[in-house]
C-alpha positions in Angstrom: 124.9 11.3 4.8 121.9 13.0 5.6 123.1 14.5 8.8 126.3 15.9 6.7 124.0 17.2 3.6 122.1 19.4 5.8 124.9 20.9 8.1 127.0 21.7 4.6 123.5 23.4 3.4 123.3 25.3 6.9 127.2 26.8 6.5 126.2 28.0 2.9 122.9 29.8 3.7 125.0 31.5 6.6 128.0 32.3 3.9 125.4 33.7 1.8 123.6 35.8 4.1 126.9 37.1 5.5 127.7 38.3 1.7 124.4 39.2 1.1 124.9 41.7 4.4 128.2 42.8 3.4 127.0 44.4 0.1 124.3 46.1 1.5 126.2 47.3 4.3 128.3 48.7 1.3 125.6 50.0 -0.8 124.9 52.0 2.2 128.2 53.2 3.0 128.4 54.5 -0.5 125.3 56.6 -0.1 126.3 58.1 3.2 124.2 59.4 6.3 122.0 61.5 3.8 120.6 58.5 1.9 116.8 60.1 2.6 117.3 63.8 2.2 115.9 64.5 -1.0 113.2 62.1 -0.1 112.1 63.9 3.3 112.4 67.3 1.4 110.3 66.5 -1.5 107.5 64.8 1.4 108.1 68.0 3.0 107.0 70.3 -0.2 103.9 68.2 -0.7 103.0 68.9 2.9 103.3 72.6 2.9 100.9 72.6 -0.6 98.4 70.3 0.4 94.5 71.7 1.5 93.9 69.7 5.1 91.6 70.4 7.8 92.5 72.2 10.8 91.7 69.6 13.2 90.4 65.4 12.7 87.4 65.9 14.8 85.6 68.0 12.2 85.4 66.1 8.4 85.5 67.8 5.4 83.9 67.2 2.2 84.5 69.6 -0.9 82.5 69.4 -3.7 81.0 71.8 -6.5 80.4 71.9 -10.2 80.8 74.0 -13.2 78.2 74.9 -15.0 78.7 76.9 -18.3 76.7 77.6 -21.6 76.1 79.3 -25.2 72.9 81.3 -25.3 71.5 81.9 -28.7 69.2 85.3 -28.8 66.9 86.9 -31.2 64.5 89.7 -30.3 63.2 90.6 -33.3 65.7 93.6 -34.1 68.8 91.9 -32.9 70.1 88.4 -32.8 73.6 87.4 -31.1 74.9 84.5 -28.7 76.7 84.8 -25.7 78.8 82.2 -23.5 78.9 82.5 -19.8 77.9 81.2 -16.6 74.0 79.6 -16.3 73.2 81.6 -13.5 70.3 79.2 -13.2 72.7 76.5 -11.5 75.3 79.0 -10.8 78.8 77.6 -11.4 80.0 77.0 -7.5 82.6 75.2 -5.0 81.4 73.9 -1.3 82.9 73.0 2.0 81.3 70.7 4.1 82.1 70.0 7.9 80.6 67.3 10.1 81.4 66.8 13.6 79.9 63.6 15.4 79.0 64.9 19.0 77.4 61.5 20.4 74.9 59.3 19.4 72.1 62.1 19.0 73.9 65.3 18.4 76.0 66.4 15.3 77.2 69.9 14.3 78.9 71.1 11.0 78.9 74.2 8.3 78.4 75.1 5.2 80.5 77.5 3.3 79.7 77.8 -0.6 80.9 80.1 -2.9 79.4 81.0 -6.4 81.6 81.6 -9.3 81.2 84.4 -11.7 82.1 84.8 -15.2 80.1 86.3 -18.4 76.6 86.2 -17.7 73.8 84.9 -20.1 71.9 87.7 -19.1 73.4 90.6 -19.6 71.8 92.2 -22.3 69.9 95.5 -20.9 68.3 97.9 -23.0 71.7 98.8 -24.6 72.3 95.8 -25.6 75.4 95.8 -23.7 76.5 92.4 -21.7 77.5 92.5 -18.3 80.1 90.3 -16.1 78.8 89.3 -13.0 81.4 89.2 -10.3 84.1 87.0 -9.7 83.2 85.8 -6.7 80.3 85.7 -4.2 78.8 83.6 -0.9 76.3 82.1 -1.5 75.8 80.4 1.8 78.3 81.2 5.4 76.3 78.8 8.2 76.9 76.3 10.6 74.9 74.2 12.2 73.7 71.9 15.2 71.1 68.9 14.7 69.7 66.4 16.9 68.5 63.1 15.0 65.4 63.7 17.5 64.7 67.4 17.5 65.8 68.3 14.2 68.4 70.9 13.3 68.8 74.6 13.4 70.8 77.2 11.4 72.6 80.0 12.0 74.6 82.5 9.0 73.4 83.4 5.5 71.9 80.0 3.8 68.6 79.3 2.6 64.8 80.8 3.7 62.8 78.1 4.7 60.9 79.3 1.5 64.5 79.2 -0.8 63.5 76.3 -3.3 59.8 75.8 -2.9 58.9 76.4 -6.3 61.6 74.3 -7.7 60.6 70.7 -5.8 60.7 68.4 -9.3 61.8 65.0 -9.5 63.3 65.1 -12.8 66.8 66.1 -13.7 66.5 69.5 -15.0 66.9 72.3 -12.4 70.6 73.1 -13.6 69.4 74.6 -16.5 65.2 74.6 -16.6 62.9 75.9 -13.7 60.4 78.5 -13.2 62.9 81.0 -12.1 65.3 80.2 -15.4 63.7 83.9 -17.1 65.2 85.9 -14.7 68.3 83.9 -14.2 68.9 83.2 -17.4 67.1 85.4 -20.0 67.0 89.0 -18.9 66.5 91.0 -22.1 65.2 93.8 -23.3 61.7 93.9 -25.0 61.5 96.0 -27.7 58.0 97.1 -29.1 55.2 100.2 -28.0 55.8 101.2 -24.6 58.9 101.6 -22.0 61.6 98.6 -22.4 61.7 96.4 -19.6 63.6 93.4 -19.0 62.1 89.4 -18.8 63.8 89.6 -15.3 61.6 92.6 -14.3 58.5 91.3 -16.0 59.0 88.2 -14.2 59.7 90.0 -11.0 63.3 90.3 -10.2 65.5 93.1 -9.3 66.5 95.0 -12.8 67.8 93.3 -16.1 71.3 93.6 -15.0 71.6 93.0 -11.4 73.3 89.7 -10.0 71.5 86.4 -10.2 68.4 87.0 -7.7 65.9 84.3 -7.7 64.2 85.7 -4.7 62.7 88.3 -7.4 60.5 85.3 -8.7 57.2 85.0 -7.3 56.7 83.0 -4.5 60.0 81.6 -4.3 62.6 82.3 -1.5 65.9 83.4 -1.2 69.2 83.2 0.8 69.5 85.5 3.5 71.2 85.9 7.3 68.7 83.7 9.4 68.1 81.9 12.2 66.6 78.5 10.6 65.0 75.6 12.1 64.2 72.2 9.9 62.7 69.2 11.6 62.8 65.5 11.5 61.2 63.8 8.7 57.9 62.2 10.1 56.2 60.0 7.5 57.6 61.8 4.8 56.6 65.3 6.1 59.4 67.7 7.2 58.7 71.8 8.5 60.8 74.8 8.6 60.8 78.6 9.8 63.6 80.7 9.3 63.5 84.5 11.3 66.5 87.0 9.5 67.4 90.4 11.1 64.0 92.0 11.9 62.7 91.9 8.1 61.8 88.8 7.3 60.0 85.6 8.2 58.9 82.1 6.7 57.6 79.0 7.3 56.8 76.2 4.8 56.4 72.2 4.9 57.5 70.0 2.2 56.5 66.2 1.8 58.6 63.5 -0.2 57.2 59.5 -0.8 56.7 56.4 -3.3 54.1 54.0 -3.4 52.6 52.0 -6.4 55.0 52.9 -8.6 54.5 56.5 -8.4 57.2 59.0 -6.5 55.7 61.9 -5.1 56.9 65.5 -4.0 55.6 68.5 -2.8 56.0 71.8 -0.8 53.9 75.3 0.5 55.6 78.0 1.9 54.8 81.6 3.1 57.2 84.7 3.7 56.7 88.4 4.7 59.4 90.5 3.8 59.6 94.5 5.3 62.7 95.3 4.4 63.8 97.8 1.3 67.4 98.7 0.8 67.1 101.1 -2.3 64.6 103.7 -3.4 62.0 101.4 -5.2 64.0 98.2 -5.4 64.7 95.4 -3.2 65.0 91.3 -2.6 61.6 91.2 -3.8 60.4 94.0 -5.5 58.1 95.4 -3.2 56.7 99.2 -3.2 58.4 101.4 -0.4 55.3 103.3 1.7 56.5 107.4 2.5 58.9 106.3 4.6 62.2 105.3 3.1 62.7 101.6 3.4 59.4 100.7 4.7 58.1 97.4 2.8 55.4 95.3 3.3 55.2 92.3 1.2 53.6 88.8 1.2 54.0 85.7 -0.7 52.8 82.2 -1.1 54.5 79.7 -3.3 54.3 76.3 -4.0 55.3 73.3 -6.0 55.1 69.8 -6.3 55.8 66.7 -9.0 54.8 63.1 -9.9 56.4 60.7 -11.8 55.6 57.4 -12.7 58.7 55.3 -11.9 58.4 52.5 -14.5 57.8 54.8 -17.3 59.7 57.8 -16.7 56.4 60.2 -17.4 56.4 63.0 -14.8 54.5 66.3 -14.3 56.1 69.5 -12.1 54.1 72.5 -11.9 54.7 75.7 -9.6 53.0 78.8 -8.7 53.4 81.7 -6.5 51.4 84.8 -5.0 52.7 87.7 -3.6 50.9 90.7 -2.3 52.9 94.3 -1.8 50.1 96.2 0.3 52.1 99.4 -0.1 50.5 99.5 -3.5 48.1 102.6 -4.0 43.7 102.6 -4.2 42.6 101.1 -6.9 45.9 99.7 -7.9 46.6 95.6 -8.5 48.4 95.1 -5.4 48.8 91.2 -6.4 51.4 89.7 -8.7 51.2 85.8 -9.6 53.3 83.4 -12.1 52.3 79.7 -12.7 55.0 77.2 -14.6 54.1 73.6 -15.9 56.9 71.5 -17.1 56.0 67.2 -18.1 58.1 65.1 -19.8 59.6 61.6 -20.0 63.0 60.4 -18.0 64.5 57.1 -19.4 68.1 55.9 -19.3 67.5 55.4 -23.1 71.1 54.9 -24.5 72.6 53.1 -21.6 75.3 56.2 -20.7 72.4 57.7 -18.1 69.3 58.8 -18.2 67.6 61.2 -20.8 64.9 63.5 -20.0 62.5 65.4 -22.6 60.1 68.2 -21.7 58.1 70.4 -22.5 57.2 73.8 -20.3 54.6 76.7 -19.8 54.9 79.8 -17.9 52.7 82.4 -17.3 53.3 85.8 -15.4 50.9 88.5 -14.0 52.7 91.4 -12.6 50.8 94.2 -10.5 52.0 97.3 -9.1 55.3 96.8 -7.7 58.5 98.6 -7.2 58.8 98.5 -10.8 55.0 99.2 -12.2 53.2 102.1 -11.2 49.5 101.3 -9.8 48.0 101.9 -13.0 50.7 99.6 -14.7 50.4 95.5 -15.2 52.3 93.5 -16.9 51.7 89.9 -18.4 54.1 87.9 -20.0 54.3 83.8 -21.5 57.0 81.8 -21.9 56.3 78.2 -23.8 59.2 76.0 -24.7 61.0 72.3 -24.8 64.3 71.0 -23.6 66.4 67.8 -23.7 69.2 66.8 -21.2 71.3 63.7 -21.2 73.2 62.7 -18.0 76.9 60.9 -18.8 77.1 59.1 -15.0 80.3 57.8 -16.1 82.0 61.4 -15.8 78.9 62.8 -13.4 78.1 65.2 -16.5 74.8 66.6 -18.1 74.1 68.0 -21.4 71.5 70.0 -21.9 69.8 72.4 -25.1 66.2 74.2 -24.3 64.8 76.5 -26.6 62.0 79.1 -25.2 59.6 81.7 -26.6 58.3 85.1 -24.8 55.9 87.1 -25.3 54.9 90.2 -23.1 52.1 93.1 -22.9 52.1 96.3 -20.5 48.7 97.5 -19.8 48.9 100.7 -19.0 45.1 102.6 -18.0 43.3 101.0 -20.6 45.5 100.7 -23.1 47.6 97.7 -23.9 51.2 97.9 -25.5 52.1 94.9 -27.4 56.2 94.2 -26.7 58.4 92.3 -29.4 58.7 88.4 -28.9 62.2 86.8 -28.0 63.6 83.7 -28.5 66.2 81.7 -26.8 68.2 78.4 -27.7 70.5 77.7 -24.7 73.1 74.7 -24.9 75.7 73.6 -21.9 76.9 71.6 -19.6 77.6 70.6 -15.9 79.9 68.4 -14.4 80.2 67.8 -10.9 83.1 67.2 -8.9 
């Protein structure tokens, strides 16, 4: 019985396989020989819009963040608010490529664009605000790097100065450093005296050029270099970038923790003899009797502590920079200083919070914008909140600030009108 069961049991799975075949065989027949068309054609669509990389030996990584805000302004005679771009973190997109080469050697690029829109600084003496362009490079470089020599760059990036006055170990440098008054504030004084700008007071091009942080004291810029940056050796790490015949910088930076503390520093030095207008340039140096003829020095440096349990950290910078085109007898030095402390705490469980206050102080010389004669000396005091969302890789941010700036001029002083600022925004990364 047995025997029987299982050979009847055999002849029905085979009858119902058979039938089983049959329809499908059918179902086939019925769709004809194009059963897939539409499927290969719609595969075929998403293929010819997708971004790829040219090759699989070189990966690509894409990455960027928008960063926009509402600026709140009153200067004494005028108040208004403008939304735009915070040129201080300049809304921007990124392509990465990496390249293993063998166990040593890697190569790769960097190509990063900044995106314009309506600037937060474009009130001149006018009053008008400006649009800063639509789209610029910000950095066009690749690179080759040995785990054991170090790496070298070649294409517009960073000096080996760019950044040394903004090393700070809290999370505020999208929207709160010492270069934030001329990338972020450029407005017209009003008071005795010729109307300058916060951006030329604190030492950048005009009040309505594009965002140049190389104007501030001491700190670098992005230029077309030839960069070297070595190996990290017990936390120390040196650079020295060489661009076009005009400039040249070194600096060393230092990054560690122990007993509860994080530490981080930097020095650098640049020379820069390069002028491209008739009294202006990347860093507002004084142009000698021949046309385009700069000579102009600068230290700066930075550092921070913070105390990792608490959350209490200090970041102060400051910068020197010495235009020795400047005539006898005029102040041929021009110096800020900036102090920020505050506490960073993941207080409300969404990511951390950091509160700070800030202090800047400027000293302006003779420059391409004072005459020998002429020095300028502004302060900035103010506080500012930011609260990181890591769930959407987001920070909020509101910072109010206060200036005040004199013009000395011989021996007389001209007082200028104060200005206050309430900036609020955001950034989110992707």
């Amino acid at each position: 019985m047995i025997g029987g069961h299982m050979k009847s049991s055999f002849v029905a799975l085979i009858a119902a396989a058979a039938i089983v075949g049959g329809i499908s065989s059918a179902q086939a027949a019925d769709l004809g020989g194009d059963c897939c068309a539409d499927l290969e054609e719609r595969v075929a669509e998403l293929e010819a819009t997708t971004a790829r990389k040219g090759n699989r030996k070189v990966s690509l990584t894409v990455s960027g963040w928008v960063n926009e805000a509402v600026l709140f302004w009153d200067d004494g005679v005028e108040s208004n608010a403008y939304i735009g771009t915070n040129l201080v973190a300049q809304t921007r997109f990124r392509f990465v490529g990496n390249a293993k080469i063998n166990a040593d050697w890697s190569a790769g690029y960097l190509l990063e664009i900044g995106v314009g829109a309506a600037r937060l600084d474009g009130q001149d003496a006018t009053g008008d605000d400006v649009t800063a362009a639509a789209l610029g490079i910000r950095h066009s470089a690749w690179w080759l790097q040995s785990k054991q020599l170090g790496k070298l760059w070649v294409g517009q990036t960073s000096s080996a100065t760019d950044a040394i006055t903004e090393i700070n170990l809290a999370n505020t440098l999208h929207f709160a450093t010492q270069n934030s008054a001329a990338a972020a504030g450029s407005f017209a004084f009003t008071g005795a005296g010729p109307a300058r700008t916060i951006r030329s007071f604190a030492g950048g091009a005009n009040g309505v050029s594009t965002a140049n942080t190389g104007g501030q004291i001491g700190e670098g810029e992005r230029h077309n270099v030839v960069k070297y940056e070595s190996p990290t050796f017990a936390g120390f790490a040196v650079s020295a970038a060489f661009g076009e015949d005009d400039l040249w910088d070194v600096a060393i930076r230092y990054a560690g923790e122990f007993s509860g503390f994080k530490i981080a520093a930097g020095v650098g030095y640049l020379q820069w003899t390069d002028g491209n207008t008739a009294t202006l340039n990347e860093y507002n140096c004084r142009e000698s009797a021949v046309p385009g003829d700069v000579d102009c020095s600068q230290i700066g440096m930075s550092g921070a502590i913070m105390h990792v349990p608490t959350g209490l950290y200090v970041h102060a910078a400051y910068g020197i920079r010495t235009d020795d085109n400047v005539g006898a007898g005029g102040d041929d030095s021009s110096t800020q200083l900036y102090v920020q402390a505050g506490i960073e705490q993941n207080f409300f469980g969404i990511g951390k919070s950091t509160l700070f206050g800030e202090y800047q102080q400027w000293d302006v010389g003779g420059n391409g914008l004072n005459a020998d004669n002429v020095s300028t000396e502004m302060t900035m005091y103010g506080v500012g909140f930011n609260q990181s969302i890591d769930a959407a890789a987001m920070d909020l941010y509101i910072r109010y600030n206060h200036y005040d700036a004199d013009r000395t001029v011989g021996a007389v002083t001209l007082s200028h009108g104060d200005i206050q600022t309430i900036m609020a925004g955001g950034k989110i990364n992707f």
